[in-house]
N, C-alpha and C positions, 0 to 999 in steps of 0.2 A: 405487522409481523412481529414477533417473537426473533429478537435480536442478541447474541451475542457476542461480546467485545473480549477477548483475552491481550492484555497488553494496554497500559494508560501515559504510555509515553506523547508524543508532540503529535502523532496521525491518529493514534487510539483515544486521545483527549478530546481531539475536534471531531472524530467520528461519533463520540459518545452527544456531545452536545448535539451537535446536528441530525441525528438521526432520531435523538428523541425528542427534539422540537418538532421533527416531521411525523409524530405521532406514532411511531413505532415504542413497544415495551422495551426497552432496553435493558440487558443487566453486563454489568462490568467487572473483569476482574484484572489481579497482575498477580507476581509472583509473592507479595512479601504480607496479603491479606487482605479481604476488605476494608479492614478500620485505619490501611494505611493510604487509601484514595481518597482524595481532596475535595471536599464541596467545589470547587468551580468544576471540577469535571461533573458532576450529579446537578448542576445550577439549573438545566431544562427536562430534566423529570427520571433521569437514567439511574439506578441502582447498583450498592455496590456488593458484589457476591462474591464466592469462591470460585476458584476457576472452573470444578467439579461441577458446582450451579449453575456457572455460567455459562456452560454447555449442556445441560440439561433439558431434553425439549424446546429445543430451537427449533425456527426455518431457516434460520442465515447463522454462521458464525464467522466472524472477521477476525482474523489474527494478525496483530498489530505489534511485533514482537524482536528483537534482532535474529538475525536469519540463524545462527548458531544455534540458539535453542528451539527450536521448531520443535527436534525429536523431544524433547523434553515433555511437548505435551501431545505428545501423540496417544499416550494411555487414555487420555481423556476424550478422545475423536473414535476410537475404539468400537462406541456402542453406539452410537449416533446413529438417525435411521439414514437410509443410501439417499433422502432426499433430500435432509438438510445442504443447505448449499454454502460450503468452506472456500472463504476470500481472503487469500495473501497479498498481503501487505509489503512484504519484506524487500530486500535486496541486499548484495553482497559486497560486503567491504570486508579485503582481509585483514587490515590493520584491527577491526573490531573483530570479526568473526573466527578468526585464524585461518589458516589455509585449508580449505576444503579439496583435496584432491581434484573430485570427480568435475566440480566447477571449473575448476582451475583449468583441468584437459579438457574443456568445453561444453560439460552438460547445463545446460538451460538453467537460468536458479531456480520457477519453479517446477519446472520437472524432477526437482533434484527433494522440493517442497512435498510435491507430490508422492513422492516415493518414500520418503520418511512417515509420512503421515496413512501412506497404504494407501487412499481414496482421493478421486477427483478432487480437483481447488480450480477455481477462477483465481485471477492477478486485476488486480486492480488500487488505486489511488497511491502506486510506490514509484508514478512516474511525476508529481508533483511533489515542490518542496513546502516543509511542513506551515510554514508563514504564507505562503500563497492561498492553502488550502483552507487557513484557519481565517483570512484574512476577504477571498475576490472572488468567493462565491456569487453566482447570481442569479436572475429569474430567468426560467426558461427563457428562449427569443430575445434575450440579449445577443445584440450584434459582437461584440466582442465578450465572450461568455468562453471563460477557457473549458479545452477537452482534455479530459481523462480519457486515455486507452484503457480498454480491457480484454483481455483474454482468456478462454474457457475451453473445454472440448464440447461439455454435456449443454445443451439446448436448453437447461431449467438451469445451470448455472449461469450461463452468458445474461438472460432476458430478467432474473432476481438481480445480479451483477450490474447490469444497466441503467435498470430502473433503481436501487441505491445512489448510484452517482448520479444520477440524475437531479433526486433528493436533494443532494450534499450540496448540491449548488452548480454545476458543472454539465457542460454538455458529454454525455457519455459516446465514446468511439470505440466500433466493435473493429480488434488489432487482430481477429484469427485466431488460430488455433493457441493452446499454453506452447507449445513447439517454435511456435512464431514469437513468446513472450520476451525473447533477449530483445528485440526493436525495441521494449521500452524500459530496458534493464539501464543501469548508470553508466553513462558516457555515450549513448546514442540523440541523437537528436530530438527524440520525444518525451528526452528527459528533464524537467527543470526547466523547461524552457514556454511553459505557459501560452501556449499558442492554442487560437479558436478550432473547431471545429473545419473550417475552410483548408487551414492550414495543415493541420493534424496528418492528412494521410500523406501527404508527400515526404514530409519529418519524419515517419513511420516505412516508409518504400523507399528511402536513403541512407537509412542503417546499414555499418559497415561492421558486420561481427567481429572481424577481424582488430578492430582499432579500439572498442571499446575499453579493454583491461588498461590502455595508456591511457586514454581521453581520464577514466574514472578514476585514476591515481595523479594524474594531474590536477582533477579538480579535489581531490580532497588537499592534495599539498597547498593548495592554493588555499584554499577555507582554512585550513592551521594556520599560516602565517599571517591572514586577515583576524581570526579570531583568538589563535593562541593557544586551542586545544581541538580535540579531535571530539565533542559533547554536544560541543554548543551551536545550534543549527544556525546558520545565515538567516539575514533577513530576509525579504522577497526581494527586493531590487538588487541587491547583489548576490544574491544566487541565482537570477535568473539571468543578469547581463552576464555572467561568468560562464553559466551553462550555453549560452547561445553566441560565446565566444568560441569557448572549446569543442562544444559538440554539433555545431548547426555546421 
C-alpha cells in the first residue's frame, strides 16, 4: 500500500518504521519540512516529503499529530479520493490542546476529528502508550500479544484500519462505531493499559463516559510530577501500571 504519515512525533515515528519494514511505500511528513526528519525514523525504507506529497495519492493516510492542529491540515485531505482511508491517531489533553468547547460538553474527539477534516477517519493505535507500541510488538498468535482497539463507520475503513495494526505488531480489536470511540479515549480502561485480545472487550464494555475528564487529568498530573514536564512520554512500565491503577 501507498502510505502516508503526517506528524513524526513518538506514534508517527514507530508507525513510519514499522509499517515500512512491513513492505508498505511509505512517505512522511511534519510541520517544519522534510530535511528536518531524522534518519532513524527513514532507518527501514520510509521517505521523507512535504506534507502536500505526503498526501498525494495514497490508500491510507495516518495522522499522527496533536489533536489542536488537526484543522490545520485539513486543506490538504481536501482532494483526496473518498477511498483513501484517513486514520486518527490523536487524543485530547487540554493542558496541550487548549479548551476545545464542543469536546469539553461531550462530543466524541474523533467525531469532533472528523468534522474538521469534512470526511470519514478511523481511530486507531491512540489507545496505547508511545513506549509500548515502539517497544511489545509481536507475531500474530502470540498468547499474550497486546490489542489495539479501533474504530470506523465505513467497512473499507475498519478492514485497511485492521489489517495495519495488525502489521504493527498488535492484535487488532474492532470497538464499533467512531461514536463508540470515547471507550478508548484517555482515562478509560482500554487506555494505556496494554491488555491481550481476551481481555480487551470487557475493558471496552466498562467504560464510564462520565469519569473520564477526572481519570485523564489525574493521570497526566501524575506523569508531571514523575517526569517533570508535560513532553516527555512515560515509559511502558510506568504508564502502564499508572493507567490500570486509575482507569481499570
Amino acid at each position: 500500500m501507498k502510505i502516508g504519515i503526517i506528524g513524526t512525533g513518538h506514534i508517527g515515528k514507530t508507525l513510519a518504521l514499522k509499517l515500512s519494514a512491513a513492505g508498505h511505500e511509505v512517505h512522511v511528513a511534519n510541520s517544519r519540512g522534510p530535511e528536518t526528519i531524522g534518519s532513524e525514523v527513514l532507518a527501514t525504507g520510509a521517505k521523507a516529503l512535504t506534507a502536500e506529497q505526503a498526501a498525494l495519492d495514497k490508500d491510507a493516510i495516518i495522522i499522527s499529530i496533536p489533536l489542536h492542529r488537526i484543522p490545520e491540515i485539513a486543506p490538504l485531505l481536501a482532494g483526496i479520493s473518498d477511498e483513501t482511508v484517513v486514520i486518527d491517531t490523536s487524543n485530547y489533553y487540554p493542558g496541550r490542546d487548549n479548551r476545545i468547547d464542543s469536546i469539553e460538553a461531550g462530543q466524541v474527539e474523533s467525531l469532533w476529528v472528523q468534522q474538521q477534516l469534512a470526511r470519514p477517519v478511523a481511530k486507531a493505535w491512540n489507545a496505547i502508550g508511545s513506549d509500548s507500541f515502539a517497544k511489545k510488538g509481536k507475531p500474530a498468535g502470540s498468547s499474550d500479544r497486546i490489542a489495539i482497539p479501533i474504530a470506523a463507520d465505513r467497512e473499507i475503513d475498519r478492514k485497511v484500519t485492521m489489517a495495519l495494526v495488525e502489521e504493527t505488531g498488535f492484535d487488532a480489536f474492532d470497538a464499533g462505531s467512531l461514536n463508540e470511540s470515547w471507550r478508548q479515549q484517555p482515562g478509560a480502561p482500554a487506555y494505556g493499559t496494554d491488555l491481550t485480545l481476551k481481555e480487551l472487550p470487557a475493558a471496552i464494555a466498562a467504560a464510564d463516559r462520565a469519569r473520564l475528564p477526572k481519570r485523564r487529568d489525574l493521570a497526566v498530573a501524575a506523569f508531571q510530577e514523575r517526569l517533570g514536564d508535560a513532553t516527555t512520554n512515560p515509559d511502558a512500565d510506568f504508564g502502564v501500571s499508572l493507567s490500570r491503577v486509575l482507569f481499570m
